[in-house]
PDB file with one MODEL, atoms N, CA, C and O in Angstrom:
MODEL        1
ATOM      1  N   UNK A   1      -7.717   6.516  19.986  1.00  0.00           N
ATOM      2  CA  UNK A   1      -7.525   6.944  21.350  1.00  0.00           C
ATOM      3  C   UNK A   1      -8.826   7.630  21.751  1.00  0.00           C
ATOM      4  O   UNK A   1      -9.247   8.685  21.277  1.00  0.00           O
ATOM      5  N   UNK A   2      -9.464   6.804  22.790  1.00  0.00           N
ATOM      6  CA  UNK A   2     -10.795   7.347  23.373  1.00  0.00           C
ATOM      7  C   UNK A   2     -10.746   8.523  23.482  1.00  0.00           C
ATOM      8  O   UNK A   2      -9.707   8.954  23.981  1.00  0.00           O
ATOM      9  N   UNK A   3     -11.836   9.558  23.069  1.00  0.00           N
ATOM     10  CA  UNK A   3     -12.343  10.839  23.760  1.00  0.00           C
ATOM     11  C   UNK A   3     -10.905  11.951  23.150  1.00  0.00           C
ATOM     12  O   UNK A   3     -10.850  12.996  23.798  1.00  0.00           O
ATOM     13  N   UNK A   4     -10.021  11.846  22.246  1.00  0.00           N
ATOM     14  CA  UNK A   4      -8.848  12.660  21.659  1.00  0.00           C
ATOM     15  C   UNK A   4      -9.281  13.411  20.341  1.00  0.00           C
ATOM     16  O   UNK A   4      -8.742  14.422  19.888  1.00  0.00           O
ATOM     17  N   UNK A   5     -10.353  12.730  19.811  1.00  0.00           N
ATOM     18  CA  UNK A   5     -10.267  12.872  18.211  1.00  0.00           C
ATOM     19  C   UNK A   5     -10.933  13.790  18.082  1.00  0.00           C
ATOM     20  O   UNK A   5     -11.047  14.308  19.193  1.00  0.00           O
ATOM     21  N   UNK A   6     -11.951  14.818  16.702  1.00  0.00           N
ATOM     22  CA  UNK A   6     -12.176  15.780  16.405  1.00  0.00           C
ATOM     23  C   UNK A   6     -13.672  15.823  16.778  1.00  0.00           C
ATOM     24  O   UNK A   6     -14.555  14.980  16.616  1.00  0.00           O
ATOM     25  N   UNK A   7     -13.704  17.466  17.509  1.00  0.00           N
ATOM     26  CA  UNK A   7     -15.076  17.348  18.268  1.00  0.00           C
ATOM     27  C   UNK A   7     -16.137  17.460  17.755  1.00  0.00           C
ATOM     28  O   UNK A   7     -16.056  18.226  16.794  1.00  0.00           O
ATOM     29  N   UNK A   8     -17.415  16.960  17.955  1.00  0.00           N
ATOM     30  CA  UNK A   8     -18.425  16.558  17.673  1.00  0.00           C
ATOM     31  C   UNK A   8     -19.001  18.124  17.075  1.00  0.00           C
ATOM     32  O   UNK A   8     -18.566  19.236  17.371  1.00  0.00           O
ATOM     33  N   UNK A   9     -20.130  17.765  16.135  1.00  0.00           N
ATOM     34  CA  UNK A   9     -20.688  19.023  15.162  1.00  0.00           C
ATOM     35  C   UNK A   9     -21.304  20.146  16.179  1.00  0.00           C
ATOM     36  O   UNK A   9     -20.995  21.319  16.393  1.00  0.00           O
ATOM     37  N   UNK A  10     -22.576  19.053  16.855  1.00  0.00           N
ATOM     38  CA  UNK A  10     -23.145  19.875  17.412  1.00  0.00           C
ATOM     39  C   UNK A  10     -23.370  19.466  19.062  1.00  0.00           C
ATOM     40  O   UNK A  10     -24.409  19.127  19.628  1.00  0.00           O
ATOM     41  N   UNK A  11     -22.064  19.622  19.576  1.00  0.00           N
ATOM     42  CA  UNK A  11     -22.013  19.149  20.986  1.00  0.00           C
ATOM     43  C   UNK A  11     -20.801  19.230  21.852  1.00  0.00           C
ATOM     44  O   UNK A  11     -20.015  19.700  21.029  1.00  0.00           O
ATOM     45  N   UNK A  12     -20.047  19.080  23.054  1.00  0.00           N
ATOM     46  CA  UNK A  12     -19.277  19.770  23.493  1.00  0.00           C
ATOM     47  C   UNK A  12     -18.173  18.195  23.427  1.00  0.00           C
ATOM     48  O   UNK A  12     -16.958  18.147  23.619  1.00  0.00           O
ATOM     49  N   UNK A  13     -18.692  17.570  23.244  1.00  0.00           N
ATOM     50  CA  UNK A  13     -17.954  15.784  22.995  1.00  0.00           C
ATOM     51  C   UNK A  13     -16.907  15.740  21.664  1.00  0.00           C
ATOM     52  O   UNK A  13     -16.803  16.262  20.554  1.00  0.00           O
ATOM     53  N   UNK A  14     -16.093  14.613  22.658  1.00  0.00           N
ATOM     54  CA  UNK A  14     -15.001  14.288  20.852  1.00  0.00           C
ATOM     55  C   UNK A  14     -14.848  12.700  20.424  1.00  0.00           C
ATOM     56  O   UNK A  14     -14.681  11.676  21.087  1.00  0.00           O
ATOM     57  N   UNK A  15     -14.916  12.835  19.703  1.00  0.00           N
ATOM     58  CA  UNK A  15     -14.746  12.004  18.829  1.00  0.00           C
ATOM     59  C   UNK A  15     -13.111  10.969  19.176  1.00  0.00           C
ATOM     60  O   UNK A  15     -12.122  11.362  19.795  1.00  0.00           O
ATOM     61  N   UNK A  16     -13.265  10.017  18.721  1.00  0.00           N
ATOM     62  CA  UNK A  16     -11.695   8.677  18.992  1.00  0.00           C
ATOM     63  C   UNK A  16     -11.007   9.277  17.605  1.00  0.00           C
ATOM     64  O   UNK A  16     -11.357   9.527  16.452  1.00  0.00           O
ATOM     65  N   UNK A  17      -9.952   9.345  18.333  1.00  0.00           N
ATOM     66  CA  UNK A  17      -8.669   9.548  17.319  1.00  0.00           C
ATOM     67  C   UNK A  17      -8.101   8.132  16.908  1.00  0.00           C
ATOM     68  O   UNK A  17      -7.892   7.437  17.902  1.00  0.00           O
ATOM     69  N   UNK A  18      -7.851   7.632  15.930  1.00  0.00           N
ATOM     70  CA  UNK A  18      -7.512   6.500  15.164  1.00  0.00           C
ATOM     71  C   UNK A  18      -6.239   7.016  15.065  1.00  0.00           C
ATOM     72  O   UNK A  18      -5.964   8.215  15.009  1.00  0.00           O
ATOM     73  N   UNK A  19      -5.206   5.781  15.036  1.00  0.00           N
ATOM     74  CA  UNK A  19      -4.215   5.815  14.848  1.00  0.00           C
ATOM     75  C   UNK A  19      -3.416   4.843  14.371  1.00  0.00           C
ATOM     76  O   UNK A  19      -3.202   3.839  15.051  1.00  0.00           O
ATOM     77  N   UNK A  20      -2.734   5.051  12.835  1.00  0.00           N
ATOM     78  CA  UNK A  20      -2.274   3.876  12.333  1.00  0.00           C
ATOM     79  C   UNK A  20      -0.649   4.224  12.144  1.00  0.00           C
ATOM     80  O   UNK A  20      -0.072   5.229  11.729  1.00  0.00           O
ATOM     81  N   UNK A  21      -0.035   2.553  12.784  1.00  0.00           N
ATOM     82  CA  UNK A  21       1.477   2.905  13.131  1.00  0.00           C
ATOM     83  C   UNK A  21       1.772   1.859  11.846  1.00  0.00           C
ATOM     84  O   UNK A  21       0.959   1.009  11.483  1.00  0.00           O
ATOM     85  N   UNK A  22       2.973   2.061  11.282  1.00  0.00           N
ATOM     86  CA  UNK A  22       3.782   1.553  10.331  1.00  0.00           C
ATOM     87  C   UNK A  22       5.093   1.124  10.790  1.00  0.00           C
ATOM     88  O   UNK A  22       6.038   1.912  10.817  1.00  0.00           O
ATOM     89  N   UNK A  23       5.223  -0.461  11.262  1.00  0.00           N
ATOM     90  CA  UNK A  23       6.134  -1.127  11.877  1.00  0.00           C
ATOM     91  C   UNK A  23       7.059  -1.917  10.512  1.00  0.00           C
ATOM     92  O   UNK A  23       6.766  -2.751   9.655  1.00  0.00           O
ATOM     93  N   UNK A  24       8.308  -1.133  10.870  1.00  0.00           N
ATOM     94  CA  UNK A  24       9.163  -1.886   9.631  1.00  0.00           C
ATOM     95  C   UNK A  24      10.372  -2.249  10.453  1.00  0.00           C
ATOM     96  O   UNK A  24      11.107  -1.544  11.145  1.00  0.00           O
ATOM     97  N   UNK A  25      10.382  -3.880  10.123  1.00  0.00           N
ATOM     98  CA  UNK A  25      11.911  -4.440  10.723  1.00  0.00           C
ATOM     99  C   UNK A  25      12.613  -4.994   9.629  1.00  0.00           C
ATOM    100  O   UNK A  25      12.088  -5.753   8.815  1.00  0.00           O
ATOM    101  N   UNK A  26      14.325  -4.461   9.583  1.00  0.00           N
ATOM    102  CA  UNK A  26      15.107  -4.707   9.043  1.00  0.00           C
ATOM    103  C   UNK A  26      15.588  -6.342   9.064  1.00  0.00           C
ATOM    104  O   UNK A  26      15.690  -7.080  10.045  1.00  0.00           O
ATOM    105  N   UNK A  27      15.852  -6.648   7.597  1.00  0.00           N
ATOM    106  CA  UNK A  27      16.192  -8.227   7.734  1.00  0.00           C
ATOM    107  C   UNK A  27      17.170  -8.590   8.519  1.00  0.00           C
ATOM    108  O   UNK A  27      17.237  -9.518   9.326  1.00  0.00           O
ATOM    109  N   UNK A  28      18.274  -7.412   8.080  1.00  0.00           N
ATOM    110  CA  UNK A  28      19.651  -7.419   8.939  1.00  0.00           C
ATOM    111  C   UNK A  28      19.989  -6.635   9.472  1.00  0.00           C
ATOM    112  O   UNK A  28      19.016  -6.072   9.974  1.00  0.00           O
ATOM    113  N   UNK A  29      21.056  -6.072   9.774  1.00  0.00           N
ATOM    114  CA  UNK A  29      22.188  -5.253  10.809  1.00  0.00           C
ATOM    115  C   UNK A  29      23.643  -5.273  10.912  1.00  0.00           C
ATOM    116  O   UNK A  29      24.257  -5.772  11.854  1.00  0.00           O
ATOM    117  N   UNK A  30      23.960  -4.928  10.292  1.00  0.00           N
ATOM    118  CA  UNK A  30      25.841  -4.589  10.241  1.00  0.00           C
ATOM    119  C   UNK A  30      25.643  -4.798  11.538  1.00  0.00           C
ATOM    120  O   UNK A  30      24.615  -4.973  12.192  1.00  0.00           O
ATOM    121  N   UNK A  31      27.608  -4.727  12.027  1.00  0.00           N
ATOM    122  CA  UNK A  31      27.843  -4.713  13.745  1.00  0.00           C
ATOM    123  C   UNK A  31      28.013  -3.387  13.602  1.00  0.00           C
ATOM    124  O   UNK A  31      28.677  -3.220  14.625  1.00  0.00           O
ATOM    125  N   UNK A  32      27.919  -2.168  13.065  1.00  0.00           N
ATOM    126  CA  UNK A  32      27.365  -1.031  13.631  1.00  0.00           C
ATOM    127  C   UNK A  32      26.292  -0.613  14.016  1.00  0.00           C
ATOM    128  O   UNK A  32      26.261   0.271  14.873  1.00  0.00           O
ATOM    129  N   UNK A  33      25.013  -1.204  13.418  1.00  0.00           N
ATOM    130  CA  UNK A  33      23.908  -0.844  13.576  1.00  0.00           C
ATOM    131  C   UNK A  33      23.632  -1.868  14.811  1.00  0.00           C
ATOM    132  O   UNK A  33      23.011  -1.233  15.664  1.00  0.00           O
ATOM    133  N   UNK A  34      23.791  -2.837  15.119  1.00  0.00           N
ATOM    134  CA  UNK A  34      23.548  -3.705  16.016  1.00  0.00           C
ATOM    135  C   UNK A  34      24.079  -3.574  17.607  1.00  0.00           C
ATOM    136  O   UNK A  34      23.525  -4.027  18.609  1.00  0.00           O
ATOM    137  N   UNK A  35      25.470  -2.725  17.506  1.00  0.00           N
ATOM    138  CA  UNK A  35      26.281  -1.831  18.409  1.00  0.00           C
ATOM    139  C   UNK A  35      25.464  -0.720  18.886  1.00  0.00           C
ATOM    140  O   UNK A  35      25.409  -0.669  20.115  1.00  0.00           O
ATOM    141  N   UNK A  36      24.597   0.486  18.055  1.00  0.00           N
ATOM    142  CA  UNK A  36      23.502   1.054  18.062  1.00  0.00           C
ATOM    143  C   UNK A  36      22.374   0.667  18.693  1.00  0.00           C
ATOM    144  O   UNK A  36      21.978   1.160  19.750  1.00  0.00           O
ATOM    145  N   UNK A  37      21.736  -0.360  17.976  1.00  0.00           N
ATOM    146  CA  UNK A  37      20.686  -0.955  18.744  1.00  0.00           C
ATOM    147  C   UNK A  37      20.605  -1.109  19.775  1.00  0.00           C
ATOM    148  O   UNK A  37      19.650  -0.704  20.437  1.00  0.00           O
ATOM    149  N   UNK A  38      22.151  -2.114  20.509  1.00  0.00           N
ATOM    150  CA  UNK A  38      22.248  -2.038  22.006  1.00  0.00           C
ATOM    151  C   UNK A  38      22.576  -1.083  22.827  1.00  0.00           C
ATOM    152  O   UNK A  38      22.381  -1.115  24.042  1.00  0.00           O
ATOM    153  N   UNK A  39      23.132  -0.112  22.158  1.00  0.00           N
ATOM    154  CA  UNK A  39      23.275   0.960  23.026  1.00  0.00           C
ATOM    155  C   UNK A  39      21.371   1.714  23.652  1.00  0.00           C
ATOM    156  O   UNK A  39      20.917   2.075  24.738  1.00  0.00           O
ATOM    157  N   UNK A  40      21.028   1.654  22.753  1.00  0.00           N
ATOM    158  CA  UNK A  40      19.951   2.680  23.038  1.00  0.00           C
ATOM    159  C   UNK A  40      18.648   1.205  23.527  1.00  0.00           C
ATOM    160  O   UNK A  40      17.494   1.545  23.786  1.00  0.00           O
ATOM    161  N   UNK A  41      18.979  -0.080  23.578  1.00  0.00           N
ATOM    162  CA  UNK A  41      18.023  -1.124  24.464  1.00  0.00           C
ATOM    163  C   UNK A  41      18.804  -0.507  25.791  1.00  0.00           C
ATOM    164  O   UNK A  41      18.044   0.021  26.603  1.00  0.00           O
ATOM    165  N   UNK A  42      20.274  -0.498  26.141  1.00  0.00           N
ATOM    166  CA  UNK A  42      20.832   0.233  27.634  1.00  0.00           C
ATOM    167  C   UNK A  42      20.064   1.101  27.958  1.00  0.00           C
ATOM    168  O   UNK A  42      19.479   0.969  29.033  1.00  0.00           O
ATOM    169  N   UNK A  43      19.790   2.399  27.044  1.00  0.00           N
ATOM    170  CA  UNK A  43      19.503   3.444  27.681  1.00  0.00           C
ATOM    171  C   UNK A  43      17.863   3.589  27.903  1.00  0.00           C
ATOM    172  O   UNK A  43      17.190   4.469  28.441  1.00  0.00           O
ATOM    173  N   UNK A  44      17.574   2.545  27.359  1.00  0.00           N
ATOM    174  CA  UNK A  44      16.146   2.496  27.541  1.00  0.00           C
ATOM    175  C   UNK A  44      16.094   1.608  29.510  1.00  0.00           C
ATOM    176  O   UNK A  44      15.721   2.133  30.559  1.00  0.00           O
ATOM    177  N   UNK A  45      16.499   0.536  29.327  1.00  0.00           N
ATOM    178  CA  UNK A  45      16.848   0.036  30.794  1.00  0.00           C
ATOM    179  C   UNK A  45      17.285   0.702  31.983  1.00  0.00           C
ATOM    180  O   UNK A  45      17.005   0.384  33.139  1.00  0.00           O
ATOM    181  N   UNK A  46      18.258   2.002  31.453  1.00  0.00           N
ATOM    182  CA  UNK A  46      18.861   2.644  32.361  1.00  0.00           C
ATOM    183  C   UNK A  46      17.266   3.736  33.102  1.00  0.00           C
ATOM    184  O   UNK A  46      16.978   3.999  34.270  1.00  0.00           O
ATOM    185  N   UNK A  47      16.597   4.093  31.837  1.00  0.00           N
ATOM    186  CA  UNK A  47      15.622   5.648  32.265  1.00  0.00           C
ATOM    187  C   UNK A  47      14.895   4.993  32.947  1.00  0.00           C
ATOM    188  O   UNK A  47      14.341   5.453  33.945  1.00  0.00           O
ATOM    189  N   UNK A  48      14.757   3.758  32.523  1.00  0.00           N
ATOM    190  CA  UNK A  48      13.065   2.891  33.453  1.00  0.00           C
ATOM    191  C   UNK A  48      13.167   2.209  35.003  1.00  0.00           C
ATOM    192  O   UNK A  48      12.273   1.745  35.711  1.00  0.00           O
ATOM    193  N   UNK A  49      14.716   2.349  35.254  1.00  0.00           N
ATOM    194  CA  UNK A  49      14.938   2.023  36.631  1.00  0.00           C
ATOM    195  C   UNK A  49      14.621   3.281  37.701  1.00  0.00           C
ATOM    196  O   UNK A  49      14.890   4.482  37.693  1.00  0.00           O
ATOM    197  N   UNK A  50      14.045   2.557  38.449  1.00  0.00           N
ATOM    198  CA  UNK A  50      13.629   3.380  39.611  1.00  0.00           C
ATOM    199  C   UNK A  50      12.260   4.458  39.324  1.00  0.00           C
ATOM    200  O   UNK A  50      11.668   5.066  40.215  1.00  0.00           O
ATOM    201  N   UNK A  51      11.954   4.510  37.907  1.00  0.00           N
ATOM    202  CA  UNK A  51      10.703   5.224  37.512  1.00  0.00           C
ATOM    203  C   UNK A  51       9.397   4.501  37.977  1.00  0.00           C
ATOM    204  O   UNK A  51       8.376   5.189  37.975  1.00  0.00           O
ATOM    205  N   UNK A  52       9.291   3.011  38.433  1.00  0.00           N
ATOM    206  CA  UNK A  52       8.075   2.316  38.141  1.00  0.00           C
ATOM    207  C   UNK A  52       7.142   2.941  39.658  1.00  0.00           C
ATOM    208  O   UNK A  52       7.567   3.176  40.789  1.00  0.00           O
ATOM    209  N   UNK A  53       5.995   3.041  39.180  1.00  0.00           N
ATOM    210  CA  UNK A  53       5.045   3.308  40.239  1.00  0.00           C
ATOM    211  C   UNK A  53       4.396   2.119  41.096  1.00  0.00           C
ATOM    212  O   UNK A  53       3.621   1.348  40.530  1.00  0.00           O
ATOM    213  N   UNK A  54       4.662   1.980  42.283  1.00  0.00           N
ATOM    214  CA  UNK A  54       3.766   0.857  43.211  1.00  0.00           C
ATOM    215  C   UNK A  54       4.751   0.001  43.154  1.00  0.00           C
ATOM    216  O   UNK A  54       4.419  -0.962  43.846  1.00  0.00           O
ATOM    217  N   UNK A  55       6.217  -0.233  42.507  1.00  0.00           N
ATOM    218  CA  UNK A  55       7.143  -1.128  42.613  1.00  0.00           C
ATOM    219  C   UNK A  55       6.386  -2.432  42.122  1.00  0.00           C
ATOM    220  O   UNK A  55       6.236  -3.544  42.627  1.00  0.00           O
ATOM    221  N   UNK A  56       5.820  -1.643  40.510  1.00  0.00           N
ATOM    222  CA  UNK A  56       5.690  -3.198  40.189  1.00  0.00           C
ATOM    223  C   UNK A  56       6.579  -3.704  38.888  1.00  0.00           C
ATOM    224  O   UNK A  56       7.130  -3.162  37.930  1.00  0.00           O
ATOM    225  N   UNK A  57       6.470  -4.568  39.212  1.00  0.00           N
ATOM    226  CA  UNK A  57       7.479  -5.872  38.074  1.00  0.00           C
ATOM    227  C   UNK A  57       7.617  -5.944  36.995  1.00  0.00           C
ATOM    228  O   UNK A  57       6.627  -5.916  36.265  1.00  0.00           O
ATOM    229  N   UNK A  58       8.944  -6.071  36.453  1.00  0.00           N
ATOM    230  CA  UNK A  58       9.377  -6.276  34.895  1.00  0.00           C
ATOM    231  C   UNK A  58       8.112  -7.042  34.724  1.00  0.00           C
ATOM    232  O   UNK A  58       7.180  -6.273  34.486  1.00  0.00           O
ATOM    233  N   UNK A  59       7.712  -8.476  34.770  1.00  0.00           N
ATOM    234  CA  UNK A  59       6.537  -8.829  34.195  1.00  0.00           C
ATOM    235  C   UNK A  59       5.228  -8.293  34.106  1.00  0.00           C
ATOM    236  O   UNK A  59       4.394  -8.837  33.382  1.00  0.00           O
ATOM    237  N   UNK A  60       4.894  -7.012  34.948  1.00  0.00           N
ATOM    238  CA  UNK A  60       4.171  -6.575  34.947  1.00  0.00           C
ATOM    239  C   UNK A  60       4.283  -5.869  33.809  1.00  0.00           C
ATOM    240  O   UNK A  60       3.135  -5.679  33.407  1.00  0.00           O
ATOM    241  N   UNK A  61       4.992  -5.424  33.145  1.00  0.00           N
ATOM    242  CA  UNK A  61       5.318  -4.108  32.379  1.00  0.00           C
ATOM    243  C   UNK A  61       5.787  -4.860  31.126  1.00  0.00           C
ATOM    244  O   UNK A  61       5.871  -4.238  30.067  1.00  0.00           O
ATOM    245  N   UNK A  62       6.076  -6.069  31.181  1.00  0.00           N
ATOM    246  CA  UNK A  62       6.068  -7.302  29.670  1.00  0.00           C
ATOM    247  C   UNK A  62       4.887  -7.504  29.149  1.00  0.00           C
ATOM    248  O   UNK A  62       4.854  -7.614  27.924  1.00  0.00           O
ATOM    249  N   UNK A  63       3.405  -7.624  30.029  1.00  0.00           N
ATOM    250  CA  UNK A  63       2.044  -7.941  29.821  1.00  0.00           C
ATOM    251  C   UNK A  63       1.413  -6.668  28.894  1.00  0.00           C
ATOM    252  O   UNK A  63       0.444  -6.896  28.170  1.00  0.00           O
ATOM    253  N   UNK A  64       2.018  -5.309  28.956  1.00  0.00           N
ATOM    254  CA  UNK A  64       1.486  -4.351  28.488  1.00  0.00           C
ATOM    255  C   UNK A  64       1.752  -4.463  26.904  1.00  0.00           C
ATOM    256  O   UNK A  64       2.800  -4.740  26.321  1.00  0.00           O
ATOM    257  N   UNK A  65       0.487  -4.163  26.391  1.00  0.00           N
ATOM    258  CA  UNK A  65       1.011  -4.260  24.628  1.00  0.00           C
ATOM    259  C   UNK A  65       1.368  -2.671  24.237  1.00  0.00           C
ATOM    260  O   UNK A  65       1.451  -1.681  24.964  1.00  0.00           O
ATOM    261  N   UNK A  66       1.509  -2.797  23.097  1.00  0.00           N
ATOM    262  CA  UNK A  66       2.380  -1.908  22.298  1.00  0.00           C
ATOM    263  C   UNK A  66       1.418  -0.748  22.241  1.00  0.00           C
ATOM    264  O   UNK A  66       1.843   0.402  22.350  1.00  0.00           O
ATOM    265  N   UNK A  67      -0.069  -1.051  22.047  1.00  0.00           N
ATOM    266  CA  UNK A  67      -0.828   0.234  22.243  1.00  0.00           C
ATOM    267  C   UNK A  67      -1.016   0.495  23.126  1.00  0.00           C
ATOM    268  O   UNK A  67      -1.079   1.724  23.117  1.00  0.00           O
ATOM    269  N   UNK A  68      -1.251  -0.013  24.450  1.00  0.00           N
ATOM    270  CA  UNK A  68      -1.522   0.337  25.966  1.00  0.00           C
ATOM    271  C   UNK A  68      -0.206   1.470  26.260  1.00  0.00           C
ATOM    272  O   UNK A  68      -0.341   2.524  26.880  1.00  0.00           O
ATOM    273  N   UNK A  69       1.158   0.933  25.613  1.00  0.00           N
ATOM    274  CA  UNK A  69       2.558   1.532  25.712  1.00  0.00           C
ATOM    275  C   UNK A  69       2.011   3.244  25.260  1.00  0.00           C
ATOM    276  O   UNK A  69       2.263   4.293  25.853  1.00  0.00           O
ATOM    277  N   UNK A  70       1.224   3.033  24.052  1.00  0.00           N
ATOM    278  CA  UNK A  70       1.198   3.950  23.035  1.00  0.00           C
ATOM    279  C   UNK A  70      -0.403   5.014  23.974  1.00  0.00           C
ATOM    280  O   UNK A  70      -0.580   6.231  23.930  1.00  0.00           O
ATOM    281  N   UNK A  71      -0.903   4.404  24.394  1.00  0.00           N
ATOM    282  CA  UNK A  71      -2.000   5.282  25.186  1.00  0.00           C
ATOM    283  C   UNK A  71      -1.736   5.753  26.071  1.00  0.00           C
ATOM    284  O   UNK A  71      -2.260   6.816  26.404  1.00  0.00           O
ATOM    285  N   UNK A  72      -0.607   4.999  26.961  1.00  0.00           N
ATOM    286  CA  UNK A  72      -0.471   5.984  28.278  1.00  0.00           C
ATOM    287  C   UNK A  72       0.555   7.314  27.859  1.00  0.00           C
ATOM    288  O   UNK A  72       0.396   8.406  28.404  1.00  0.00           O
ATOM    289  N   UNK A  73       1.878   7.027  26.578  1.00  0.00           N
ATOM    290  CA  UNK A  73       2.492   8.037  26.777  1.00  0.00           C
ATOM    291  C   UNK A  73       1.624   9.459  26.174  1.00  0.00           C
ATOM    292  O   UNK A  73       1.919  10.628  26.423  1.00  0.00           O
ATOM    293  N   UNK A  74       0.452   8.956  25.295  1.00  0.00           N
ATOM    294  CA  UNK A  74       0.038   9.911  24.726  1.00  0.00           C
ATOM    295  C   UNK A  74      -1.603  10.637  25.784  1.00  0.00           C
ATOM    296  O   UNK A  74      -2.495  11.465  25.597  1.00  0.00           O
ATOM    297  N   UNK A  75      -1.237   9.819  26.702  1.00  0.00           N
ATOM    298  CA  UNK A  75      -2.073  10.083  28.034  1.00  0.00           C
ATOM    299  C   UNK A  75      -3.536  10.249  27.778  1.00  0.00           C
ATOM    300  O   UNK A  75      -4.307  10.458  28.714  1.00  0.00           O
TER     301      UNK A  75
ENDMDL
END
């Protein structure tokens, strides 16, 4: 993450924070865990309605990758 990471020796600048994510998907899912899952894909659908700025589009917001996801929340 540009301009986040640990500041420079001799200067008022910082350094990129690196960041390594560890993505683990399960082979399977009981119908409890899968009952789970959908509950909280709902509540993810539910918070993001009416939040979008400039009224732009589910596809707009499909194009974004997982780190762009990961840069803006960490701003």
């Amino acid at each position: 993450i540009k301009g986040k990471g640990v500041p420079h020796l001799h200067g008022n600048r910082r350094g990129d924070l690196l960041v390594t994510v560890d993505v683990r998907v399960p082979g399977s899912l009981d119908d409890r865990q899968q009952e789970l899952l959908q509950e909280l894909a709902q509540s993810f659908a539910d918070s993001n309605r009416g939040s979008r700025k400039g009224g732009s589009s589910d596809e707009d917001e499909d194009e974004k990758g997982l780190f762009d996801k990961i840069k803006e929340a960490l701003g």
